[in-house]
Every structure is written in structure tokens, then in C-alpha cells.
ChimeraX commands (.cxc) that place a marker at each C-alpha (Angstrom):
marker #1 position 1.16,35.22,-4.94 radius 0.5
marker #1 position 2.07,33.24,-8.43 radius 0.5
marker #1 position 4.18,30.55,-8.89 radius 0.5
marker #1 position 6.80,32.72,-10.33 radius 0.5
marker #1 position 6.74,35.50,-7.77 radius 0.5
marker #1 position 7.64,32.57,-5.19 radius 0.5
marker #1 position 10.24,31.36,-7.05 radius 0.5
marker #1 position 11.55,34.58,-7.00 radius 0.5
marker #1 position 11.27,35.25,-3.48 radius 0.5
marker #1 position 12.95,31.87,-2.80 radius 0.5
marker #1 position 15.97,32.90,-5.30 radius 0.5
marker #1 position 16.32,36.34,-3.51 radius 0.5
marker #1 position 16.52,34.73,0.10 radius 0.5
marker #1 position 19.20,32.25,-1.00 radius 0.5
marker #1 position 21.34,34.78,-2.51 radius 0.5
marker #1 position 20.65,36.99,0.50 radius 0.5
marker #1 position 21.66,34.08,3.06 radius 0.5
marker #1 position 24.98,33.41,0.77 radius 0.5
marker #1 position 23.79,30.40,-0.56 radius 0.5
marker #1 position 25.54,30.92,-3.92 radius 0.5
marker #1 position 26.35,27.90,-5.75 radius 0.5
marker #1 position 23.92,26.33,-8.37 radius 0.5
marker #1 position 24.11,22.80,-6.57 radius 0.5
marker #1 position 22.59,25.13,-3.84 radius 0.5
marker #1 position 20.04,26.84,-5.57 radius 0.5
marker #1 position 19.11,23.72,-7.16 radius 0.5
marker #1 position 18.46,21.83,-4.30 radius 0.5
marker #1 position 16.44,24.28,-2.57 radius 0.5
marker #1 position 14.01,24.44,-5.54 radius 0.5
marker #1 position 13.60,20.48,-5.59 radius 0.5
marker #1 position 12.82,20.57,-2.13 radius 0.5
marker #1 position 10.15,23.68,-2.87 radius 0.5
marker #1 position 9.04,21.37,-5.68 radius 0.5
marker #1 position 8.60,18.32,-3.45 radius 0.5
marker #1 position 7.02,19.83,-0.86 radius 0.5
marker #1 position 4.50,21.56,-3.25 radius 0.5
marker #1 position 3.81,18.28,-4.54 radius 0.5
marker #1 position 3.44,16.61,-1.44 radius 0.5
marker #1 position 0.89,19.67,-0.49 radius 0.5
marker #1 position -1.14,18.99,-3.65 radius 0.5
marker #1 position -1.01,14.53,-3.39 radius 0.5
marker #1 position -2.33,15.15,0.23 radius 0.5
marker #1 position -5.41,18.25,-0.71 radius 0.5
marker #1 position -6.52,15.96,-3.21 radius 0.5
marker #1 position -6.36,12.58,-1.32 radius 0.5
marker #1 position -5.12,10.95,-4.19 radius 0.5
marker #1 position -4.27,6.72,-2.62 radius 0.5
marker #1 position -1.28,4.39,-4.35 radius 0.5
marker #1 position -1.82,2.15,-6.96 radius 0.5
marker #1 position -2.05,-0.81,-4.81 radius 0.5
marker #1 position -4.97,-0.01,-2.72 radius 0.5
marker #1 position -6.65,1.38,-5.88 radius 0.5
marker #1 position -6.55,-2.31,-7.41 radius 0.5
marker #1 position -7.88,-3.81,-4.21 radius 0.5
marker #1 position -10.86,-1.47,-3.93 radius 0.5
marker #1 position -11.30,-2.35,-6.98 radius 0.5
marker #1 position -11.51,-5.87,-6.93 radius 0.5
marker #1 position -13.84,-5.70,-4.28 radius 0.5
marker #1 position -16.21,-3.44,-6.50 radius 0.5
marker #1 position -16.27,-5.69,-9.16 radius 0.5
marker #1 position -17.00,-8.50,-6.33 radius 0.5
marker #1 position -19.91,-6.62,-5.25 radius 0.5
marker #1 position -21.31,-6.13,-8.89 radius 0.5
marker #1 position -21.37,-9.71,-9.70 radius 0.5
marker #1 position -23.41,-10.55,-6.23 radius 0.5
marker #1 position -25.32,-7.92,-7.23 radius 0.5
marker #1 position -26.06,-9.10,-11.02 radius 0.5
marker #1 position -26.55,-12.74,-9.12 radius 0.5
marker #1 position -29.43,-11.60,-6.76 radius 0.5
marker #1 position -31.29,-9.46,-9.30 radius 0.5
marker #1 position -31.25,-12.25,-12.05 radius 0.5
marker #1 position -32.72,-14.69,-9.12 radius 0.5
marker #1 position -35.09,-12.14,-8.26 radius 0.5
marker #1 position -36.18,-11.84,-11.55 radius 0.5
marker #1 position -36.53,-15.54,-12.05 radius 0.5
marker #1 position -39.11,-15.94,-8.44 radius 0.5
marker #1 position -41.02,-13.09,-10.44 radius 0.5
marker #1 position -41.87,-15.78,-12.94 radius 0.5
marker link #1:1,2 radius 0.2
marker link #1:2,3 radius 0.2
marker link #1:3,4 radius 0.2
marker link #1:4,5 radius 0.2
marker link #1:5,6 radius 0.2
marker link #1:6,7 radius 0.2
marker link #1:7,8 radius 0.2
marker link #1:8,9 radius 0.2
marker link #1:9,10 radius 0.2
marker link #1:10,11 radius 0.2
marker link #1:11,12 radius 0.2
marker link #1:12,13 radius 0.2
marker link #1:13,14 radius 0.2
marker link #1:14,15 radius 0.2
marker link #1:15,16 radius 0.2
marker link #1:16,17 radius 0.2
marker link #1:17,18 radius 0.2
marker link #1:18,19 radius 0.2
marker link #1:19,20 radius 0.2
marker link #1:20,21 radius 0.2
marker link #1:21,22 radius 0.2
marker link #1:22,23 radius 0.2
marker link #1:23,24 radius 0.2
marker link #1:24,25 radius 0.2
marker link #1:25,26 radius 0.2
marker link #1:26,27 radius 0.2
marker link #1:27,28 radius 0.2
marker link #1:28,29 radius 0.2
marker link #1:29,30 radius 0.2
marker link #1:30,31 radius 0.2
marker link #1:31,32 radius 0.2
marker link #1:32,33 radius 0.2
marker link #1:33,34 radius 0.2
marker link #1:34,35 radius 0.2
marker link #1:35,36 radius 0.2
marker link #1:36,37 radius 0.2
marker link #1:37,38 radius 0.2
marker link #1:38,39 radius 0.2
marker link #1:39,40 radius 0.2
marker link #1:40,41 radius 0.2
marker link #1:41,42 radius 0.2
marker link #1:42,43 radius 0.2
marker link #1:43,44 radius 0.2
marker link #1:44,45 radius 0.2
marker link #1:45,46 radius 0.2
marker link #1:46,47 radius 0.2
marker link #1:47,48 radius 0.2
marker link #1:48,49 radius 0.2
marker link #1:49,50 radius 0.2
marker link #1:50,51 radius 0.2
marker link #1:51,52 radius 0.2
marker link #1:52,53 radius 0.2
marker link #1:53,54 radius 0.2
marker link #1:54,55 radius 0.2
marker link #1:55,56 radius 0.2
marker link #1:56,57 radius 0.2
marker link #1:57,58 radius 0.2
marker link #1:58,59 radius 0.2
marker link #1:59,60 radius 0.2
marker link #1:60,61 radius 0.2
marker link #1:61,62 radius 0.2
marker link #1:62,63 radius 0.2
marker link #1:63,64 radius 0.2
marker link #1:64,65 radius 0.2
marker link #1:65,66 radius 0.2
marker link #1:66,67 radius 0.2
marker link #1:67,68 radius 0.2
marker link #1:68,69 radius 0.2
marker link #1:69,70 radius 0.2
marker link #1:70,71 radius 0.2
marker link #1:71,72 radius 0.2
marker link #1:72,73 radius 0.2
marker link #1:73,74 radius 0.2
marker link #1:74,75 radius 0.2
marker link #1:75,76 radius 0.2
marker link #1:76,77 radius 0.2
marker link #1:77,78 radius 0.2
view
């Protein structure tokens, strides 16, 4: 089913139910909205900002120990 055929199916219910007003209708489709969002944040396991930066930092840890070790190794070589 497309996007627009569920829009559609969600307009048709709320006018069958009586929900009438445009306040109404409005709401309902920012709910639809959030909850299609939230659907889509969770399928693609996306993680906030702030544990993004600490993974990070620990990354960039780990690639300077690593840089450390092989330049010492590289040195005993010698």
C-alpha cells in the first residue's frame, strides 16, 4: 500500500468516525507521521548525537595507540 493510499484510508476513517474538524484531522496525521518516523529511527538503529561523539572519541583513542605500537614496532625492526 503507498504512502498516499494510507493517507487516504486514514482521512476516510476519521470522517467516518465524525472526527470532522481540521484541528482533528491534523492531529491524527502528526501522530501517523510520528509514529512512522519513530518506525523508521528504530529499523535503522540510528543512536543520538551524544553517544555518536563518545564512540567516537574512543576510536580516535584507539588509532593513536595503534599508530604508537606500529611506529615502536617498526623502530625494534631496526
Amino acid at each position: 500500500m503507498s504512502n498516499s493510499e494510507k493517507l487516504l484510508k486514514t482521512l476516510s476513517s476519521l470522517i467516518e468516525n465524525g472526527i470532522l474538524t481540521s484541528k482533528d484531522i491534523q492531529k491524527e496525521i502528526s501522530t501517523d507521521i510520528k509514529f512512522t518516523r519513530d518506525k523508521l529511527i528504530y529499523k535503522l538503529r540510528l543512536v543520538p548525537r551524544e553517544e555518536f561523539e563518545v564512540l567516537k572519541k574512543i576510536v580516535q583513542k584507539q588509532e593513536n595507540i595503534i599508530k604508537k605500537l606500529t611506529s615502536k614496532k617498526k623502530k625494534l625492526k631496526r
